[in-house]
PLY file of the C-alpha trace (Angstrom):
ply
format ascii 1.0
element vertex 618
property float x
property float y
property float z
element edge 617
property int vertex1
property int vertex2
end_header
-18.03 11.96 -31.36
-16.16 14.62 -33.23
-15.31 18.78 -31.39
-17.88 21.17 -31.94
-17.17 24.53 -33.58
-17.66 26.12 -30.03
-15.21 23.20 -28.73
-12.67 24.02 -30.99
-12.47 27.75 -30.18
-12.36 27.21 -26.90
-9.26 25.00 -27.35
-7.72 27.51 -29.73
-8.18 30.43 -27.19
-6.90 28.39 -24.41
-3.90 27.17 -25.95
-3.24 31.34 -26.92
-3.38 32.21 -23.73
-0.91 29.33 -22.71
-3.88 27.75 -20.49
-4.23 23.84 -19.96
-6.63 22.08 -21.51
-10.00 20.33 -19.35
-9.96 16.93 -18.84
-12.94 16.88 -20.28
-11.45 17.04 -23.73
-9.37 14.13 -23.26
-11.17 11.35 -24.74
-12.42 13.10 -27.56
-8.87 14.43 -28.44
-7.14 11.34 -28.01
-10.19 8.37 -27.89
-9.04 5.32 -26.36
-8.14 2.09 -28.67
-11.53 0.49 -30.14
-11.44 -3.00 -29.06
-13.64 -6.34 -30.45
-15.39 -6.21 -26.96
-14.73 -4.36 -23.65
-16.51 -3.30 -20.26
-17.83 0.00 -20.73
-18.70 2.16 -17.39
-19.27 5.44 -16.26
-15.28 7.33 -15.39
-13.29 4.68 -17.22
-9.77 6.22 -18.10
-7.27 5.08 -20.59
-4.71 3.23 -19.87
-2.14 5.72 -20.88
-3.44 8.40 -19.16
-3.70 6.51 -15.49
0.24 5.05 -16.16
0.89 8.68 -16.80
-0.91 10.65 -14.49
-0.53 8.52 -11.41
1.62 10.10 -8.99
4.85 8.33 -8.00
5.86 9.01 -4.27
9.42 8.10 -3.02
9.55 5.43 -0.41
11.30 7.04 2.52
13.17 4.17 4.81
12.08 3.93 8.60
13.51 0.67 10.10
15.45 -2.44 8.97
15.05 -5.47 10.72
17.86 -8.16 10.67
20.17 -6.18 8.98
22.83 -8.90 9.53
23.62 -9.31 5.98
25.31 -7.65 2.84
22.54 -8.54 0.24
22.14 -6.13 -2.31
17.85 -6.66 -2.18
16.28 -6.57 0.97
12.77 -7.28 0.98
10.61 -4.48 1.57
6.63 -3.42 3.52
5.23 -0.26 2.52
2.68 1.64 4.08
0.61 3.94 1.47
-1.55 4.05 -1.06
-0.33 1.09 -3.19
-1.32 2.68 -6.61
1.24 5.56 -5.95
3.74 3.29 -4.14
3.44 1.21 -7.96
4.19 3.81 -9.45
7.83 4.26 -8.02
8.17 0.28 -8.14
7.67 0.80 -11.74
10.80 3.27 -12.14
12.85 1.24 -9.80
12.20 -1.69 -12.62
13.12 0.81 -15.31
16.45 1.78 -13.53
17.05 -2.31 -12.91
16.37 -2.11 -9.01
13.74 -4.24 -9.15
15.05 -7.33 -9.97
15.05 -11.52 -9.35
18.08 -13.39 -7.95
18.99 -14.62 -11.55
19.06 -10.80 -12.79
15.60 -11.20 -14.19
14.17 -7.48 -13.83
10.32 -7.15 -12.36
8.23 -9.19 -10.41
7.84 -13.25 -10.94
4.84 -13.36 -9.20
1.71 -11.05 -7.94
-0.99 -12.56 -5.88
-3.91 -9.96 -4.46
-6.95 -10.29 -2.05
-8.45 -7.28 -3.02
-11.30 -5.63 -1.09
-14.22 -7.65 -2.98
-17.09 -4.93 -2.77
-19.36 -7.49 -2.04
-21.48 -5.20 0.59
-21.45 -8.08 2.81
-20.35 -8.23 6.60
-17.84 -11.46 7.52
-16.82 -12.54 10.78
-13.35 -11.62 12.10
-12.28 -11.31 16.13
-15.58 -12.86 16.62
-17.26 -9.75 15.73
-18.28 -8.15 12.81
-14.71 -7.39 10.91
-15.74 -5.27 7.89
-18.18 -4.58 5.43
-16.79 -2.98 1.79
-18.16 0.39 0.68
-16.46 0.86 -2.63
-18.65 -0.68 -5.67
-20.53 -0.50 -8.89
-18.03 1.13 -11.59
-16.21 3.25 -8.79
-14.59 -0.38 -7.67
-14.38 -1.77 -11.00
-12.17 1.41 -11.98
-10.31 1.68 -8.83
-8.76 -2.15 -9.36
-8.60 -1.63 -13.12
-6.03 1.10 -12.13
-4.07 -1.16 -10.38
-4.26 -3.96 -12.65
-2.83 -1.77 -15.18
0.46 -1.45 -12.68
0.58 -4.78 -11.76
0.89 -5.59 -15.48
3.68 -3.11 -15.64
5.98 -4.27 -12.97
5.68 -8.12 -13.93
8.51 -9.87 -15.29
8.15 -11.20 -18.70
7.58 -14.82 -17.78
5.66 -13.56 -14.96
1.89 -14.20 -13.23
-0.80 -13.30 -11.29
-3.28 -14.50 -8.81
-6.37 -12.18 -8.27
-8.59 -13.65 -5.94
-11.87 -12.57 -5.33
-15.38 -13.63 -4.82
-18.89 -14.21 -6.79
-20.40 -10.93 -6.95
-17.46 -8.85 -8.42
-15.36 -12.02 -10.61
-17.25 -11.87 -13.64
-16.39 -8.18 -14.05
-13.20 -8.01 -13.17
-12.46 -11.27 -15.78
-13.57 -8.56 -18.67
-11.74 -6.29 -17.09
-8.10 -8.41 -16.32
-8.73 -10.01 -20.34
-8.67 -5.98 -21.89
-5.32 -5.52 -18.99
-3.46 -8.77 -19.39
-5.12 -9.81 -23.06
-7.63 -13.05 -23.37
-5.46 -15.25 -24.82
-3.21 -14.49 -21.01
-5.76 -15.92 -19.43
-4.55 -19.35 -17.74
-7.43 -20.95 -15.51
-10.30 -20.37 -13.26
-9.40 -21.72 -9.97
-12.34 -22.18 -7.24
-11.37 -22.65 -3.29
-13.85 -24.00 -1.54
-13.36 -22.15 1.72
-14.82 -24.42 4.48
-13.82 -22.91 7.80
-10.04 -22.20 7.10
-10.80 -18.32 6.04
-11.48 -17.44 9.14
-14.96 -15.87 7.97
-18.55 -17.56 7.42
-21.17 -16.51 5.09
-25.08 -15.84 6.02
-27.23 -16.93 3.44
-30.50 -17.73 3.62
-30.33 -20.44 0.64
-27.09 -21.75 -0.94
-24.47 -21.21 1.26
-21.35 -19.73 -0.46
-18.25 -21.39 -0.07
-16.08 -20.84 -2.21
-13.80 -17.75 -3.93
-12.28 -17.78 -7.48
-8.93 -17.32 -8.50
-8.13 -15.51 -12.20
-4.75 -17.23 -12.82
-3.58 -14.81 -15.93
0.51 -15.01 -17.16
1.89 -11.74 -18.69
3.00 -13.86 -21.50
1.89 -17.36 -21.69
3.75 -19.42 -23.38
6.64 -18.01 -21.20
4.89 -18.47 -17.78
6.31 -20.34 -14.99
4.59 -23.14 -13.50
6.24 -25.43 -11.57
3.77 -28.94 -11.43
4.37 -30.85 -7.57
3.70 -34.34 -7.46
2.10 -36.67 -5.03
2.38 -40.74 -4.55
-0.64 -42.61 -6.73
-3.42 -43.44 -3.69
-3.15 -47.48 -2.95
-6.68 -47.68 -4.90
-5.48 -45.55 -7.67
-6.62 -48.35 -10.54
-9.62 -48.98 -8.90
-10.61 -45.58 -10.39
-10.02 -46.18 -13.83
-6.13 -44.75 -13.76
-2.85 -47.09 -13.95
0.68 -45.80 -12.34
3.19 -44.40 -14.20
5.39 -41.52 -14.15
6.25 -39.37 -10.54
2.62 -39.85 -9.85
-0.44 -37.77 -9.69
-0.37 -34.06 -10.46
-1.50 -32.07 -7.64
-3.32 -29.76 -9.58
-5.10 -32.57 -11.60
-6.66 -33.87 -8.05
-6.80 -31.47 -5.38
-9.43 -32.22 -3.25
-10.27 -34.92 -5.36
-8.73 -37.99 -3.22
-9.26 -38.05 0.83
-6.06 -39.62 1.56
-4.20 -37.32 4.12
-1.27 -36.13 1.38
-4.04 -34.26 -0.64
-6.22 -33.02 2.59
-3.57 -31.54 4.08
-2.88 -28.92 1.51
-6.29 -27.59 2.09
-6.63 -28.35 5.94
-2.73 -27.02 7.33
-4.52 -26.34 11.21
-5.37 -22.44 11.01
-5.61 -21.60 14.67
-1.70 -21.46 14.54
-1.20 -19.17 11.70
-4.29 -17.11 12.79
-3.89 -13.21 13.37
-7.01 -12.16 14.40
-7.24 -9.77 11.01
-10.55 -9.82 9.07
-10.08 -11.91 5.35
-6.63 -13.47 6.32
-5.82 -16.85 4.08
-4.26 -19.79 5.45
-0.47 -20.17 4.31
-1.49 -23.89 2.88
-3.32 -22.08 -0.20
-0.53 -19.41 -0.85
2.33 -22.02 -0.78
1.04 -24.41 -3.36
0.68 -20.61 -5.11
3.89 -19.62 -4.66
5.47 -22.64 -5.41
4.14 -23.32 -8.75
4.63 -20.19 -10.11
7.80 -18.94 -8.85
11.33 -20.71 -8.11
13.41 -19.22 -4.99
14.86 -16.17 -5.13
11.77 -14.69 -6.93
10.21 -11.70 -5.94
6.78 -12.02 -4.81
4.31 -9.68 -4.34
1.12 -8.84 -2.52
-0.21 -5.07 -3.19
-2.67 -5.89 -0.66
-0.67 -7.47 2.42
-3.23 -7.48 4.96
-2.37 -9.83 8.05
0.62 -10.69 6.02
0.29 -14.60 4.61
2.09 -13.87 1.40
4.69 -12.29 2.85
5.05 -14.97 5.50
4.94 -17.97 3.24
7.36 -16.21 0.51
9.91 -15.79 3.48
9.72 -19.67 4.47
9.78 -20.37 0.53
13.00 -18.50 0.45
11.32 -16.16 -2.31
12.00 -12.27 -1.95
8.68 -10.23 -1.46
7.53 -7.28 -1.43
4.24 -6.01 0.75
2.05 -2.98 0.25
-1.05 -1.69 2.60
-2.29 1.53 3.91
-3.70 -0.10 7.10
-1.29 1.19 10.37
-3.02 -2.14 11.51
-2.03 -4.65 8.90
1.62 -3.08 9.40
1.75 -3.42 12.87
0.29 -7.14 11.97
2.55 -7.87 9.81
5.44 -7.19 11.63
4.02 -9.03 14.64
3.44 -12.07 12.30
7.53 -11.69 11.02
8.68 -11.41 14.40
7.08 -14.84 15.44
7.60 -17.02 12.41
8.05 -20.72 12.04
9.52 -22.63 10.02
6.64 -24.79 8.55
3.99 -24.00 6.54
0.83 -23.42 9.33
3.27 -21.57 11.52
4.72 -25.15 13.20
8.06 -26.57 14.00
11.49 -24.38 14.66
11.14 -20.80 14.94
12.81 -19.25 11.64
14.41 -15.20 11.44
13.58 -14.05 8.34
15.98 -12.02 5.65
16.31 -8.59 6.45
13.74 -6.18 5.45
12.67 -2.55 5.54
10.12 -0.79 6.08
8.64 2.16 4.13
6.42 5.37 4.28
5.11 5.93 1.02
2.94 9.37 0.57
3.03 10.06 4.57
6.57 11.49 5.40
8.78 11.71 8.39
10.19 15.59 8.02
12.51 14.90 10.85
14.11 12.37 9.42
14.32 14.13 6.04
16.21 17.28 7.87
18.72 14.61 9.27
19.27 13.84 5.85
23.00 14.42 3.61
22.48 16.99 0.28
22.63 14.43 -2.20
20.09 12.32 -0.29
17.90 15.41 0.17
18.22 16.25 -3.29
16.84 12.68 -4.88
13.98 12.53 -1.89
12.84 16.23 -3.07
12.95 15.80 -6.87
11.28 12.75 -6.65
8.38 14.56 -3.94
7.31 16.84 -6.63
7.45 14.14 -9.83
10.74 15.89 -11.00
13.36 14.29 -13.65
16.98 14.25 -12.01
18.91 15.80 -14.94
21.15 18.05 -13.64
21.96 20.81 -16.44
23.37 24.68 -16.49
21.19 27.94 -17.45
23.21 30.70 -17.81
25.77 29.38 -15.70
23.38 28.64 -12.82
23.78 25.03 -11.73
20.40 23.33 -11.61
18.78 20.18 -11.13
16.38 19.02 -13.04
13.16 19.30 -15.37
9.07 19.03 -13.90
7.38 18.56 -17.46
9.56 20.87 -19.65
9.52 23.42 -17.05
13.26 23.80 -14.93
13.84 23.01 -11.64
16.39 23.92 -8.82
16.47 22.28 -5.43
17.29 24.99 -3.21
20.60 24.06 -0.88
19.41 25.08 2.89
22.72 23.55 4.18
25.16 25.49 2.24
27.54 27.58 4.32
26.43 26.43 7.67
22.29 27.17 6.61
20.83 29.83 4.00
17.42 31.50 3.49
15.01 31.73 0.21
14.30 35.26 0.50
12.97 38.25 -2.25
16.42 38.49 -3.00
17.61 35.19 -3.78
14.26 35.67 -6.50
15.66 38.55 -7.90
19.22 37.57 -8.39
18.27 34.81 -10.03
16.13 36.22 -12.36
18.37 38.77 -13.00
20.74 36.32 -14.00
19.07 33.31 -15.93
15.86 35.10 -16.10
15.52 35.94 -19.98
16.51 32.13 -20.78
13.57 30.55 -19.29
10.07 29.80 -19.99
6.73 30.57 -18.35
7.77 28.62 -15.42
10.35 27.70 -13.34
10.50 25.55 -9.76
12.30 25.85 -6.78
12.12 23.14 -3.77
12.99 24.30 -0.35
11.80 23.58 3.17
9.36 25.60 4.57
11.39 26.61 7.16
13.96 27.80 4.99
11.32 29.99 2.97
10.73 33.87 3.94
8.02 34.88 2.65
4.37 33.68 2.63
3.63 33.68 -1.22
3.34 30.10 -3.66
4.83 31.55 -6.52
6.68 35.24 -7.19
6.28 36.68 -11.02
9.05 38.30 -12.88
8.29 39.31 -16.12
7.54 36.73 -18.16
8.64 34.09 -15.45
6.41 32.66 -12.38
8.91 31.63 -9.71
7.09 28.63 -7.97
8.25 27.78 -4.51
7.83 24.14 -3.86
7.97 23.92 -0.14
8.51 20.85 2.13
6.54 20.25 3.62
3.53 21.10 2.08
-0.35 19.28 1.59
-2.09 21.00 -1.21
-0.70 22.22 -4.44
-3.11 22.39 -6.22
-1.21 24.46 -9.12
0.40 21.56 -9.65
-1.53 18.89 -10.08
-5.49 18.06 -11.75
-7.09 16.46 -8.87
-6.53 17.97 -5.08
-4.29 16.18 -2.36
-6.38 13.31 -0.60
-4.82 11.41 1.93
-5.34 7.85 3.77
-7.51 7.55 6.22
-7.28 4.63 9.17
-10.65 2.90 10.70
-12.49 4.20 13.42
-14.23 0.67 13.48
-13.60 -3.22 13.02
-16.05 -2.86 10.78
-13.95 0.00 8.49
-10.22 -2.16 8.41
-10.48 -3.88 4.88
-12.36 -0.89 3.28
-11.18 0.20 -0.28
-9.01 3.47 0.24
-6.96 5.87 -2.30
-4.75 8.76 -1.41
-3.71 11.56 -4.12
-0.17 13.06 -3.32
1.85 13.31 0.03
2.00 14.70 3.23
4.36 14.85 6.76
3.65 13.32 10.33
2.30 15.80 12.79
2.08 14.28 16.03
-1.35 14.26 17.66
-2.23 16.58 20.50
-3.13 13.59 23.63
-3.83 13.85 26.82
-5.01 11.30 29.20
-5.51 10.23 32.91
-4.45 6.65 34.11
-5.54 5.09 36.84
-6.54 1.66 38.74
-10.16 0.82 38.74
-10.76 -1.63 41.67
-13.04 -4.21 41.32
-14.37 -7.20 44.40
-12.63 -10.13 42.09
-10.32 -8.43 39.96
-8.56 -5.17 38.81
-8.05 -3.36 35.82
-5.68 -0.49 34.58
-7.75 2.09 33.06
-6.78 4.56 29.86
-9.17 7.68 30.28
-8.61 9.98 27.07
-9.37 13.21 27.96
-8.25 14.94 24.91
-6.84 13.69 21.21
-6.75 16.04 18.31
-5.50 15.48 15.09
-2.53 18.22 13.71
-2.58 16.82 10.26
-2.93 19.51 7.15
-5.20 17.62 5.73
-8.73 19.34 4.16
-10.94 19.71 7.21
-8.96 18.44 10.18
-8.55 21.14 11.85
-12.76 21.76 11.89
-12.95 18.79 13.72
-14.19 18.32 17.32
-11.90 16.42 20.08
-11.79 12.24 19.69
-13.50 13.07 15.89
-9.99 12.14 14.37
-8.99 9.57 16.41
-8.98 5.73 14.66
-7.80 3.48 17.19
-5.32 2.91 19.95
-3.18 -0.29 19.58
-0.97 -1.74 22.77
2.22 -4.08 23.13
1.72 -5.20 26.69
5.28 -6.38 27.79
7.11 -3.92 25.08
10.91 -5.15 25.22
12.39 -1.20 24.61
12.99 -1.94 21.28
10.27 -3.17 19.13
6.55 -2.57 19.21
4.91 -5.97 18.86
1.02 -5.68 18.32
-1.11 -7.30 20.96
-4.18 -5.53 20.85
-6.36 -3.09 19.20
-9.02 -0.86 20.64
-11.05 1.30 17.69
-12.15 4.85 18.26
-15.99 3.83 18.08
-15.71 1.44 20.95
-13.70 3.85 22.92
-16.43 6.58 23.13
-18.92 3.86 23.81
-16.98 2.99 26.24
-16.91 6.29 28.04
-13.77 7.25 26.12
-11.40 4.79 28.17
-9.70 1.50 27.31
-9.38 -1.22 29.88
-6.56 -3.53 30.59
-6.56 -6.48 32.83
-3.61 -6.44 35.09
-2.26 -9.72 34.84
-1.94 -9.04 31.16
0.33 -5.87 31.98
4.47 -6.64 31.33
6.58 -4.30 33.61
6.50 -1.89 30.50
3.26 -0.80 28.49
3.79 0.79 25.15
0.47 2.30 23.49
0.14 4.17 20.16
-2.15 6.08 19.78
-3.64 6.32 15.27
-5.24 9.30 14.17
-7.29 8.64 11.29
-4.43 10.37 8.70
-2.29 7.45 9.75
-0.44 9.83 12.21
0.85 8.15 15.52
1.31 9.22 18.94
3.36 7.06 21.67
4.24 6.76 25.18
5.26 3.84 27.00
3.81 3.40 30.80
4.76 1.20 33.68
1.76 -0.09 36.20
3.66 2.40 38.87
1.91 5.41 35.90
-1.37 4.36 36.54
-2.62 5.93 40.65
-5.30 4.19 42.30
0 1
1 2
2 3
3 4
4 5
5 6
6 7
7 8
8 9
9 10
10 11
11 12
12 13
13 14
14 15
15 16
16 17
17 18
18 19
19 20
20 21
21 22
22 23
23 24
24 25
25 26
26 27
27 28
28 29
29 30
30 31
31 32
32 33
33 34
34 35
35 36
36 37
37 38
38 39
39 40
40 41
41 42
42 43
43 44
44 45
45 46
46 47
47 48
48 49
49 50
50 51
51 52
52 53
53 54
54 55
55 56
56 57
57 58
58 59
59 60
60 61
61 62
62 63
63 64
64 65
65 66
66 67
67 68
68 69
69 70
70 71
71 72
72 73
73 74
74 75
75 76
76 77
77 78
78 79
79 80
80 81
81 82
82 83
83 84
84 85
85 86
86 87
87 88
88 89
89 90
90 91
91 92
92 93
93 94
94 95
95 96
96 97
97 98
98 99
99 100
100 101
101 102
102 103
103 104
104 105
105 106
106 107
107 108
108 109
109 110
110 111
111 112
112 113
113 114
114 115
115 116
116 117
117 118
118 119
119 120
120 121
121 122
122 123
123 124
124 125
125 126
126 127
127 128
128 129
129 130
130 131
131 132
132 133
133 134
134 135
135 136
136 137
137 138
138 139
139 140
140 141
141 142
142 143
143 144
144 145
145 146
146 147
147 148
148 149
149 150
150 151
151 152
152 153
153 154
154 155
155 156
156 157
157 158
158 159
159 160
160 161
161 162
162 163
163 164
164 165
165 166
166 167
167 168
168 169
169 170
170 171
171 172
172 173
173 174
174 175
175 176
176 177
177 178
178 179
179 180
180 181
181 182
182 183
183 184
184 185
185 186
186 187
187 188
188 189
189 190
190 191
191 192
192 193
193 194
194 195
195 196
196 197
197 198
198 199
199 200
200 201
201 202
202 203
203 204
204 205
205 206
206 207
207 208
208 209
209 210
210 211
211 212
212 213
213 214
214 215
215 216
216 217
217 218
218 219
219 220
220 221
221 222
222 223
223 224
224 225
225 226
226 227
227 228
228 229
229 230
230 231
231 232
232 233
233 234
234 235
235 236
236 237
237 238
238 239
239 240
240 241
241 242
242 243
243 244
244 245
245 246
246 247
247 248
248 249
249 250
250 251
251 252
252 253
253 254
254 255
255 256
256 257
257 258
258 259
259 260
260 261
261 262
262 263
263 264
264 265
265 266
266 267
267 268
268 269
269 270
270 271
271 272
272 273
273 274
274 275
275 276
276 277
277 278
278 279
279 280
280 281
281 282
282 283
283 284
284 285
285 286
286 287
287 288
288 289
289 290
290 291
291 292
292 293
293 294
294 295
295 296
296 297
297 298
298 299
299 300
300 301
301 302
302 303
303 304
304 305
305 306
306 307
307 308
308 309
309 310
310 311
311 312
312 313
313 314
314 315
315 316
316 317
317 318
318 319
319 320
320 321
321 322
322 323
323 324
324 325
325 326
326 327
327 328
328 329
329 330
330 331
331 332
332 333
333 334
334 335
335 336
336 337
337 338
338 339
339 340
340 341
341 342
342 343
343 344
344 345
345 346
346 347
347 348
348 349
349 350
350 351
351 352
352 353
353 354
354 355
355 356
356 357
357 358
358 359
359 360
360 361
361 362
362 363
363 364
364 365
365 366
366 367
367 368
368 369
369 370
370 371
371 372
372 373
373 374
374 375
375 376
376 377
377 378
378 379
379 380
380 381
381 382
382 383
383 384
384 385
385 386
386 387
387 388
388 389
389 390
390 391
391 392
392 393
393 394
394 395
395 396
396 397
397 398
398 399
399 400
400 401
401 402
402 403
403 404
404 405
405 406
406 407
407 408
408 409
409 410
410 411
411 412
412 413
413 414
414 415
415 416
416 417
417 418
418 419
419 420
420 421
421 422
422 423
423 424
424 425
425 426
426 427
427 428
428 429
429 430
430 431
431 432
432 433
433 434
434 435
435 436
436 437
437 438
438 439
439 440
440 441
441 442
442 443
443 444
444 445
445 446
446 447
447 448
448 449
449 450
450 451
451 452
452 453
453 454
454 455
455 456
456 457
457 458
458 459
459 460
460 461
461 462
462 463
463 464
464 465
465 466
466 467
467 468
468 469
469 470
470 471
471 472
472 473
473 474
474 475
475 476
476 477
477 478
478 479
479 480
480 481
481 482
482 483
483 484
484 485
485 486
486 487
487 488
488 489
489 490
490 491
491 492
492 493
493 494
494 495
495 496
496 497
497 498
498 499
499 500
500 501
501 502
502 503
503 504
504 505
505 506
506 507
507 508
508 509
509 510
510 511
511 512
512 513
513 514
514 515
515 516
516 517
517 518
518 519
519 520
520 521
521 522
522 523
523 524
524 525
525 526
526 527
527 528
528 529
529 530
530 531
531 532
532 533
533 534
534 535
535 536
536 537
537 538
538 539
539 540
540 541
541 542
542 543
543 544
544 545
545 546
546 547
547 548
548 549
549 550
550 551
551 552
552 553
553 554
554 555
555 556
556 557
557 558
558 559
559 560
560 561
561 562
562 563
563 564
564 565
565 566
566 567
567 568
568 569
569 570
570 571
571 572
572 573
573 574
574 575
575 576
576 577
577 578
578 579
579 580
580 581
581 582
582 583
583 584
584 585
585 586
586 587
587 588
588 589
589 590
590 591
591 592
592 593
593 594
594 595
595 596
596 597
597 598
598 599
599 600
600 601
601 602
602 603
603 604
604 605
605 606
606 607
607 608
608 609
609 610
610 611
611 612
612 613
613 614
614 615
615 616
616 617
């Protein structure tokens, strides 16, 4: 469909008066490839645009665990939004820092467990664990996005596993043949799912159970695949076949033969691997995964980490991994599940320490830490904030560092000489001396603190003087769609929900206050957690309108915390709290000498204390 004549003098105007153009005229400017066949639906965006216009947040380190190495990688969990936390993967691979152990750059193997939009409740905790909101188009779109970066950061001899179930697969094969091309397209694999999921069905005629697996190779006749073989069964030419070779293919007869060697691949027990988080796979069905499609020393990864079992099984496969989810509980899971790993695959025999790793904050920022932070260090974290190239270059003699779009940037140095201020009259002697060699625009980064005056942007002549400040929520100057950011469960029911954040933002502690106390019972005692008052400080749009316990998502609780590390034993969500009469209840015997409780709001934002029983009065 071609511009009207009122179309195109409305462009012409707008690009007179220097004005951007509406996203509306995007498609019609530049209309996306025609293809033999596609799936067409309502907000579909090219694939261009969403590699472009994706925001890429820096990863800002918070902890290593078992730093007792000097590896060059260390494997790496992120917590964020996983489509923004691709898109810095994606420049690591372009500056080579995303790379195999034989130098191979990009990922050798992706496996996901998306969120299947299925509208149906499953069984987790024995309780109802969650029940996906996100579908029609909207979810079709929202993993298309993703699929489009997970074709990105794959290696070229590289695959992926997207696993899913019967009421969103047949889309989403149209949709992975346009990412990853048909003729990618390596098999259909069904797992029946028995009771090793950890969830049932409810069906009131054929009971479901199984889930498919789209098993697509960036490049096919490239693709690793690594065949494992098993002994021929002692009745082997009583059906039909004769011996020969290292024996049967495991592929060829999974399932197919009830000898022990086959079961076992589908049956490892799952009570010993199990987490207690809703949709978690047994490690059985991501090892034979992992090992026919990678070799050690591969980077695996799972943009959907969940309770962890790719991570888990990756470690014990001696494969590097990375993790991505923007559930505080999965995290806190994960970790947990790190912490406590065995050798074997079902979480049996010898307890194994994995290879160092680090954790992330992706989108959701630490400011402390940031201020703690040397120049140069500040300088990368802050370019990179605000989608900045790091190109230092000279303007009239004025040092500066960089380019956002074609537009110049300077990160303002707070630390020279012992601390400085952005005032009016740092403004004006800049523009007084660089000021006739710039454009329409020109950024400076700075942190808030270090800022004196209350404006976003300062015009000099021709020039707007835009002051980036960290930190900062909305900007919505800056960008075409406004800030949105994570938000945690206030219910089991919420945990595996389809989420999306737009931009960044910093911690801000929670306002909590609480009484604890020992509620006395004839047969038994427990140590009661009355929450008198919890209020979100987060920036985010609407927080602050909020009434008191409306922003809190759940409380989780280490019971015998060692000083050192958190290790998840329990989770109490917001919903059951206030049903509850707004207090959690511990048994006693359960209680270590030291309690450690954190408290989520549902930004993500954390508030902790640690308590001994001598903290709670009778």
């Amino acid at each position: 469909m071609g511009l009207t004549e009122k179309q195109i003098q409305h462009i012409i105007s707008l690009l007179q008066e220097g004005k951007e153009l509406p996203v509306d005229y995007r498609n019609v400017l530049f209309p996306p490839e025609k293809k033999e066949y596609e799936l067409v639906y309502a907000g579909k965006e090219r694939k261009e645009d969403i590699l472009a216009e994706t925001m890429a947040v820096p990863l800002q380190p918070i902890k290593t665990f078992y730093n007792n190495t000097d590896d060059i990688w260390k494997n790496m969990l992120v917590f964020g939004d996983n489509l923004q936390t691709m898109k810095t993967l994606l420049q690591m691979k372009k500056e080579g820092k995303l790379f195999n152990a034989d130098g191979s750059e990009g990922v050798r193997l992706i496996y996901i467990d998306p969120p299947f939009a299925t509208k149906q409740e499953f069984i987790g905790r024995g309780e109802r664990a969650y029940q996906d909101k996100l579908h029609g188009a909207q979810f079709i779109e929202w993993l298309r996005k993703r699929l489009i970066f997970l074709r990105e950061l794959l290696s070229d001899d590289g695959s992926i596993y997207i696993h899913l179930d019967w009421k969103k697969v047949h889309y989403i094969k149209v949709v992975a043949d346009e990412v990853f091309g048909e003729n990618n397209f390596i098999r259909e694999i069904i797992w029946r799912i028995g009771w090793v999921s950890g969830f049932k069905s409810v069906a009131n005629n054929w009971v479901r159970n199984h889930d498919t697996i789209l098993y697509y190779a960036k490049n096919k006749d490239r693709v690793i695949f690594n065949k494992e073989y098993i002994p021929y069964p002692p009745d082997y030419e009583r059906w039909g076949g004769r011996p020969k070779g290292k024996g049967l293919a495991i592929e060829d007869v999974w399932g197919v033969f009830p000898q022990e060697g086959v079961t076992s691949l589908q049956v490892v027990s799952f009570a010993s691997q199990y987490t207690g988080f809703p949709t978690q796979k047994p490690e059985g069905l991501l090892s034979r995964i992992i090992k026919a499609s990678s070799n050690e020393g591969d980077i695996v990864f799972d943009a959907f980490a969940g309770s962890g079992t790719t991570l888990a099984v990756a470690e014990k496969m001696g494969r590097r991994w990375i993790g991505i989810d923007s559930s505080k509980l999965a995290l806190y899971t994960i970790q947990k599940r790190l912490l406590n790993l065995r050798e074997q695959i079902g979480n049996n025999g010898k307890s194994l320490e994995p290879k160092p790793y680090t954790v992330y904050n992706s989108g959701l920022y630490d400011f402390n830490q940031l201020k703690r932070l040397p120049w140069d260090d500040w300088r990368f974290f802050a370019l990179h904030l605000f989608q900045c190239r790091d190109i230092p270059h000279t303007v009239g003699g004025v040092q500066l560092d960089g380019y956002r779009g074609v537009d110049d940037v300077l990160v303002f140095n707070h630390l020279q000489h012992g601390g400085v201020v952005l005032d009016y009259g740092f403004i004006d002697d800049l523009d007084n001396q660089i000021g006739s060699k710039l454009g329409t625009r020109f950024f400076i980064i700075a942190p808030a603190a270090s800022v004196t005056f209350l404006e976003d942007y300062i015009d000099k002549g021709k020039t707007r003087y835009y002051i980036l400040r960290i930190p900062y929520s909305i900007i919505n100057e800056l960008h075409t769609r406004d800030f949105e950011t994570i938000t945690q469960p206030i219910d089991e029911s919420q945990v595996n929900e389809t989420v999306e954040a737009v931009g960044f933002d910093f911690i801000r502690l929670p306002e909590v206050s609480c009484k604890y106390y020992i509620k006395r019972k004839e047969t038994s005692s427990e140590a009661v957690i009355k929450i008198d008052t919890f209020r979100s400080k987060a920036m985010a749009k609407g927080a602050t309108q909020k009434e008191n316990l409306e922003t809190l998502s759940m409380v989780m609780l280490d019971y015998d915390y060692d000083g050192v590390v958190f290790v998840f034993d329990e989770v109490f969500y917001a919903n059951a709290i206030k049903d509850n009469e707004c207090s959690i209840s511990l048994p006693l015997e359960k209680m270590g000498p030291k309690l450690m409780i954190i408290y989520v709001d549902i930004y993500g934002n954390e508030y902790r204390e640690v308590k001994s029983l001598e903290d709670f009065t009778d």
